[in-house]
Backbone as CSV, one residue per row, in Angstrom:
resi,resn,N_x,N_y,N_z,CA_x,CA_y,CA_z,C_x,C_y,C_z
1,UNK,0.750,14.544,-3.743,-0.314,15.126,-2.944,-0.389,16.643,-3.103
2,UNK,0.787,17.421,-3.330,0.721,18.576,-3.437,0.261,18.740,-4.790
3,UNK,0.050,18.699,-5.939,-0.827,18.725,-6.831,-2.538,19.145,-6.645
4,UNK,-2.694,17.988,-6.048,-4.202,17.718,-5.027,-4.393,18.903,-4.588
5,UNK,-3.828,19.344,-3.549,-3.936,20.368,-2.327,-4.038,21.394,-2.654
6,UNK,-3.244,21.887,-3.815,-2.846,23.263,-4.805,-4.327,23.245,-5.496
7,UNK,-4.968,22.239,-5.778,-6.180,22.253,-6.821,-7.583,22.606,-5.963
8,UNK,-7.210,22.549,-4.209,-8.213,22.637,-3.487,-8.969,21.360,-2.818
9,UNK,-7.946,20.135,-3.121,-8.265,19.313,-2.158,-7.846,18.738,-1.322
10,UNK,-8.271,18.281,-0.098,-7.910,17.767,1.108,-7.231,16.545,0.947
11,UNK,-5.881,16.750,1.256,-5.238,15.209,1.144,-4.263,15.053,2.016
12,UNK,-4.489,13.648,2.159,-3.555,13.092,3.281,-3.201,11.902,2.938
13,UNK,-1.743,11.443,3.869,-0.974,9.938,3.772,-0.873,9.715,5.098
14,UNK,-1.309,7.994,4.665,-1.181,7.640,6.635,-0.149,6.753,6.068
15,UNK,0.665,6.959,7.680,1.592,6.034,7.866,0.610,4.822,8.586
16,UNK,1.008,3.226,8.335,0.252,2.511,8.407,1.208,1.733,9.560
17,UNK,0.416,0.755,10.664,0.915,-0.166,11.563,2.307,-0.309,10.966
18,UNK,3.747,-0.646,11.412,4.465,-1.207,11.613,5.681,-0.507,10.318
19,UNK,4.760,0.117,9.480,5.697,0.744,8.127,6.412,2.577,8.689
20,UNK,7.176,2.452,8.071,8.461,3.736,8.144,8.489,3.845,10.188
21,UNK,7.731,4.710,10.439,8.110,5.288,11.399,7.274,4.659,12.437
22,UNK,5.895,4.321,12.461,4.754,3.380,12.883,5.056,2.439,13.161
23,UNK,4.534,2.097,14.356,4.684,0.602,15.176,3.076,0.628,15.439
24,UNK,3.164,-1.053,15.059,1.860,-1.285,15.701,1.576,-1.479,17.184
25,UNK,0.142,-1.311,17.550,0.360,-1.319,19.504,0.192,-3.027,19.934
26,UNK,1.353,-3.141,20.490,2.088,-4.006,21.347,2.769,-5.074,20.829
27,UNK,3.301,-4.287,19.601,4.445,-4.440,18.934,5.628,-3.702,18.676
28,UNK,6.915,-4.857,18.287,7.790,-4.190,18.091,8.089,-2.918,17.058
29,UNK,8.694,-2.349,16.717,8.785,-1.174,15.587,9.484,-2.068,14.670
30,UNK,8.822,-1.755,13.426,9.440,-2.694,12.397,8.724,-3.442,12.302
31,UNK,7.697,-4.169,12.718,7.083,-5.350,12.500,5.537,-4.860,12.119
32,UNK,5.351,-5.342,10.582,4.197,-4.645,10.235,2.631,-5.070,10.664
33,UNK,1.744,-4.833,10.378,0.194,-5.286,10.599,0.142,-6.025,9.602
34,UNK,-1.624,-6.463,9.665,-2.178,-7.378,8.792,-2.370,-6.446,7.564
35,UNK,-2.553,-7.322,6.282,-3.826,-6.774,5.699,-4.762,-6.200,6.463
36,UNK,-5.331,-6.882,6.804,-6.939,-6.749,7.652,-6.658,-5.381,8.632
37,UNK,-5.810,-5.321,9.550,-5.615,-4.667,10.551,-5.273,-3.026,9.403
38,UNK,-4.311,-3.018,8.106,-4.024,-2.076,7.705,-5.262,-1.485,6.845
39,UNK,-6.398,-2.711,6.407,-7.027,-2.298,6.019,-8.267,-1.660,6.698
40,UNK,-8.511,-2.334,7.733,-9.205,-1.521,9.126,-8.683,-0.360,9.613
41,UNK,-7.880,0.191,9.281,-6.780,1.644,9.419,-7.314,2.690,8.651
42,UNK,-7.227,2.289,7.223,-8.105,3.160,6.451,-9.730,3.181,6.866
43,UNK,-9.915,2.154,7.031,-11.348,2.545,7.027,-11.881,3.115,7.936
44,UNK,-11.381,3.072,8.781,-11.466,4.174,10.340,-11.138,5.215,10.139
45,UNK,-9.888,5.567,9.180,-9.355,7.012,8.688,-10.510,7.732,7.807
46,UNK,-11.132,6.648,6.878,-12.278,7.654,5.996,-13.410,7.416,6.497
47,UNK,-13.664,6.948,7.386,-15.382,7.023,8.111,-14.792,8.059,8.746
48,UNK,-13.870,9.064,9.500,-13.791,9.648,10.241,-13.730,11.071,9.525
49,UNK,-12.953,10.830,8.153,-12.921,12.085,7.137,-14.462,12.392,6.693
50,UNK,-15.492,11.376,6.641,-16.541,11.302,6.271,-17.102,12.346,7.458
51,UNK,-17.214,11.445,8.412,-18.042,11.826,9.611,-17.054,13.847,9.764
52,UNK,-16.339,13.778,9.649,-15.768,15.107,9.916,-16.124,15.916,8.668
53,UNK,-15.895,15.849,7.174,-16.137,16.766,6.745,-17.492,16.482,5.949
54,UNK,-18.146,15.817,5.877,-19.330,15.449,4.880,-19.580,15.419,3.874
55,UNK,-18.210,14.914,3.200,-18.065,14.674,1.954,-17.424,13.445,1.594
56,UNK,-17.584,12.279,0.477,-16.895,11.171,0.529,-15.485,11.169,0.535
57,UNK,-14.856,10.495,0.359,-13.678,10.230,0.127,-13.022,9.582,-0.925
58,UNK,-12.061,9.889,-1.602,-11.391,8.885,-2.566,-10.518,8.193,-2.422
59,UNK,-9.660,7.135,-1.774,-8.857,6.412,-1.893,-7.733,6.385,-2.937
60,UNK,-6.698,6.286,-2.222,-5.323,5.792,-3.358,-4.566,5.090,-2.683
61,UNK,-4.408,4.201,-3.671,-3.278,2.767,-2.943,-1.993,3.102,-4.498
62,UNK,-0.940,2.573,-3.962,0.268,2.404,-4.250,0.673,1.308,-4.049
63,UNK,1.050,0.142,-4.911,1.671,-0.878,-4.839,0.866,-1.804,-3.780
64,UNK,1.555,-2.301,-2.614,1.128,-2.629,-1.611,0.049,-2.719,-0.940
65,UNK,0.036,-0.563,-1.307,-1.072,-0.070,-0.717,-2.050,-0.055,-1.414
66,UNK,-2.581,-0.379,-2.786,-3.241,-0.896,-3.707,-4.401,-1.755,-3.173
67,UNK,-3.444,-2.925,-2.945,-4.002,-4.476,-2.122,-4.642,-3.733,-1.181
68,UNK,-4.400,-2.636,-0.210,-4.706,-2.343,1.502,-6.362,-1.602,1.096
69,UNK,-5.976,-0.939,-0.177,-6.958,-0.014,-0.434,-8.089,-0.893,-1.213
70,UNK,-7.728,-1.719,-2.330,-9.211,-2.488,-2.246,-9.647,-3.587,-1.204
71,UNK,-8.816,-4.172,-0.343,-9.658,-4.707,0.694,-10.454,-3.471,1.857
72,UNK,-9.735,-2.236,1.967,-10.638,-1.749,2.722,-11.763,-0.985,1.600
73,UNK,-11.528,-0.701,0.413,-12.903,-0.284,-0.183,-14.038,-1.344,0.154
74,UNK,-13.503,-2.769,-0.231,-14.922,-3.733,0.016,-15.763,-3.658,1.749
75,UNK,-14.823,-3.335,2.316,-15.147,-3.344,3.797,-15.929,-1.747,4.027
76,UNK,-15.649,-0.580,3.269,-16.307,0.021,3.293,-17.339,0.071,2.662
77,UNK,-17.914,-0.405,1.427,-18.897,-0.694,0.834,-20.017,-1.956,1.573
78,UNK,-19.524,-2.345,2.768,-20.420,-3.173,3.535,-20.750,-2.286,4.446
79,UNK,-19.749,-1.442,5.055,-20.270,-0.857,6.559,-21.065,0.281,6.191
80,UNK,-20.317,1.333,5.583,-20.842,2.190,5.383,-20.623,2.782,3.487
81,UNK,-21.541,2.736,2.739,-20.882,2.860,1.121,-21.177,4.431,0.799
82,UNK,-21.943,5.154,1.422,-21.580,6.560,1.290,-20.119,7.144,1.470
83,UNK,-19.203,7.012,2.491,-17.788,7.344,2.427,-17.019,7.338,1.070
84,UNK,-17.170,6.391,0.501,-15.851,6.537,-0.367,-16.483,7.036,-1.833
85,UNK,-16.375,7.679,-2.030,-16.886,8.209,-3.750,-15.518,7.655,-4.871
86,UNK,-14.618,6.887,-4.277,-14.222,6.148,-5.430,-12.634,5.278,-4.822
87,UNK,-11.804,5.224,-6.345,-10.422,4.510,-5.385,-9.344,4.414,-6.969
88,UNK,-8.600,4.789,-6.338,-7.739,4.906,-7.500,-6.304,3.743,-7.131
89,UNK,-5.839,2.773,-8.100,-4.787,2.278,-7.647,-3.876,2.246,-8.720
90,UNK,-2.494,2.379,-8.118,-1.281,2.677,-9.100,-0.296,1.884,-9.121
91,UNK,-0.069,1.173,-10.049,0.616,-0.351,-9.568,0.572,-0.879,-8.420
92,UNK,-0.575,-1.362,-8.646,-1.717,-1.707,-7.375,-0.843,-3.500,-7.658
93,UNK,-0.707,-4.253,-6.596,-0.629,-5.286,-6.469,-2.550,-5.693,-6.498
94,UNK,-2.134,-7.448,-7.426,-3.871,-7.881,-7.479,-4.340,-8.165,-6.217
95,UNK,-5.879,-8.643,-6.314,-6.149,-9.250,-5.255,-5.674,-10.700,-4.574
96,UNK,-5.136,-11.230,-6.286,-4.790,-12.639,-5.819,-3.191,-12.431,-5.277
97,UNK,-2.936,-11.451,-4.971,-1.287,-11.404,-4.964,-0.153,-10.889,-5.744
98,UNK,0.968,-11.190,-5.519,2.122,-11.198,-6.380,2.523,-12.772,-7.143
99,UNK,1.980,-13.828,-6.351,1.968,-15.068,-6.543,2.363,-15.261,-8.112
100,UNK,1.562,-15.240,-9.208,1.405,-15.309,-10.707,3.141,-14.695,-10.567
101,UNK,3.237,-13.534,-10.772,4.372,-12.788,-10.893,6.002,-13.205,-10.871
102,UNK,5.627,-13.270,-9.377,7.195,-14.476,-8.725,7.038,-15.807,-9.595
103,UNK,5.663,-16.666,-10.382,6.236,-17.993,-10.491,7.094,-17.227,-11.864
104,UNK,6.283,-16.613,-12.611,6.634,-16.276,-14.207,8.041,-15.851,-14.210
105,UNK,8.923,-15.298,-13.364,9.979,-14.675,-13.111,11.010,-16.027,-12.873
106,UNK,10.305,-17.214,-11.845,10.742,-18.212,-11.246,11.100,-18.652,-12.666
107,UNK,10.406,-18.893,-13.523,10.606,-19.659,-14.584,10.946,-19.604,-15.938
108,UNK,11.678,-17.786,-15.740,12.160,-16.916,-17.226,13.387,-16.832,-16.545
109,UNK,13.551,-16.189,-15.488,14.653,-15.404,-14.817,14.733,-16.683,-13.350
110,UNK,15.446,-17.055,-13.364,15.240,-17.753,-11.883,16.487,-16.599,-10.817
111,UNK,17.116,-16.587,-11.829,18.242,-15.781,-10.728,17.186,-14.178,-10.201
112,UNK,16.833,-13.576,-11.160,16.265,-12.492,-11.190,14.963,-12.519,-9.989
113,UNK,14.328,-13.688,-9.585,13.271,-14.490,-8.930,14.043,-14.207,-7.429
114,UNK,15.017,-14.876,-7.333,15.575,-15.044,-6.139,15.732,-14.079,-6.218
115,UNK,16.417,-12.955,-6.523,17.379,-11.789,-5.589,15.802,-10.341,-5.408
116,UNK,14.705,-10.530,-6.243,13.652,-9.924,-6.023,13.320,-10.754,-4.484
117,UNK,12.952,-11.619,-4.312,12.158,-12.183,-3.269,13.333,-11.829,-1.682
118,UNK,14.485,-12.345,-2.340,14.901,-12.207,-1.020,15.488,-10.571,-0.833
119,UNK,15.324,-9.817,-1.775,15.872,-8.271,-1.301,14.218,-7.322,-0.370
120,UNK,13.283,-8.498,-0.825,11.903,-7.819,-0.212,12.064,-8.909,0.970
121,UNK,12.595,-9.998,1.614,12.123,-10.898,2.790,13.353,-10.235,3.752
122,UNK,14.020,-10.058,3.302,15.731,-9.311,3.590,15.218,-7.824,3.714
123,UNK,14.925,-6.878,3.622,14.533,-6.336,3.472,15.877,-5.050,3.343
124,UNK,17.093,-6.089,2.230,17.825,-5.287,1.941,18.030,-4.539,1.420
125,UNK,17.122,-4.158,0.094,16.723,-3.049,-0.355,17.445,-1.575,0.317
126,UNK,16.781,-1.525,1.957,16.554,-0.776,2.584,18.276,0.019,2.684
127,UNK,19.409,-0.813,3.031,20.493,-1.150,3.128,21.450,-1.095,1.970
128,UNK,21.096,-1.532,1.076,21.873,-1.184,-0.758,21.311,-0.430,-1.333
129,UNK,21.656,0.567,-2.365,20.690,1.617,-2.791,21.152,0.647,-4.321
130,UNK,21.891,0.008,-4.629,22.052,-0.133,-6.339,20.761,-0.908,-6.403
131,UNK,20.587,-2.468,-5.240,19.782,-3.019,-5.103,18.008,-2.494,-4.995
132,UNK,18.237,-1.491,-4.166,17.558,-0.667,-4.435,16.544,-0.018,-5.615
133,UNK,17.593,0.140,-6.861,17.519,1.058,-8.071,16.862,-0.135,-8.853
134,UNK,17.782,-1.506,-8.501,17.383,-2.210,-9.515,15.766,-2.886,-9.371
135,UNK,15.378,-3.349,-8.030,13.987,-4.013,-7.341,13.177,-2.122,-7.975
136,UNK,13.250,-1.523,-8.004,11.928,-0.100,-7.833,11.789,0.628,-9.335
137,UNK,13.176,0.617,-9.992,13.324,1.199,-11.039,13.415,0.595,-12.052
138,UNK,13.503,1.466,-13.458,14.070,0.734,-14.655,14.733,1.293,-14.876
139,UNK,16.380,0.680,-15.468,17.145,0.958,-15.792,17.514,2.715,-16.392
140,UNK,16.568,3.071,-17.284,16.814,4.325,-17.717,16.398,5.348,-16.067
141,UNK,16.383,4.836,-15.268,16.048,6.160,-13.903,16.995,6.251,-13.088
């Protein structure tokens, strides 16, 4: 983002329902939102950047946030399609999922299958950093 900002543009990261520090309301902390609900997040965030500075907005999703960011582009392109002047995603998970992914893994790597799925349902990752290195990185990082 500091790249962005240095170049003269306005940028921001939302923390979303239930992720890092965010709890959703009348929920526990830790327990994330919907799609829908995260993607209704953004889109309230850039109708409001809209409505505040009068200029569109561009979108960026990351992984996860990929998925969050083209379901709320389509939702903004119904409500209002002036807001967003575009959307950028960066190992954007598809629309259909991770689904494809996990079977192909299921059925090259099965061990490799399991300890991905359950270090993201486990959310041990968080807790092992080798585990960590190995689910985010490649080897040479």
């Amino acid at each position: 983002l500091d790249f962005f900002r240095d170049a003269g543009f306005n940028t921001y990261a939302l923390s979303l329902r239930g992720q890092g520090g965010s709890a959703a309301p009348n929920q526990l902390p830790g327990v994330a939102g919907t799609l829908e609900e995260h993607a209704a997040d953004v889109v309230a965030f850039a109708r409001h950047l809209f409505a505040e500075q009068r200029q569109p907005v561009v979108v960026v999703g990351h992984s996860f946030g990929g998925l969050i960011v083209q379901r709320a582009v389509v939702d903004l392109q119904a409500q209002s399609p002036a807001t967003a002047a575009g959307t950028v995603l960066l190992s954007s998970v598809p629309p259909s999922g991770n689904g494809g992914l996990i079977l192909r893994y299921l059925f090259r790597v099965p061990w490799l299958a399991f300890r991905i799925t359950w270090g993201f349902a486990t959310r041990a990752f968080e807790r092992d950093e080798e585990l960590c290195r190995e689910l985010f990185f490649d080897s040479e990082t």
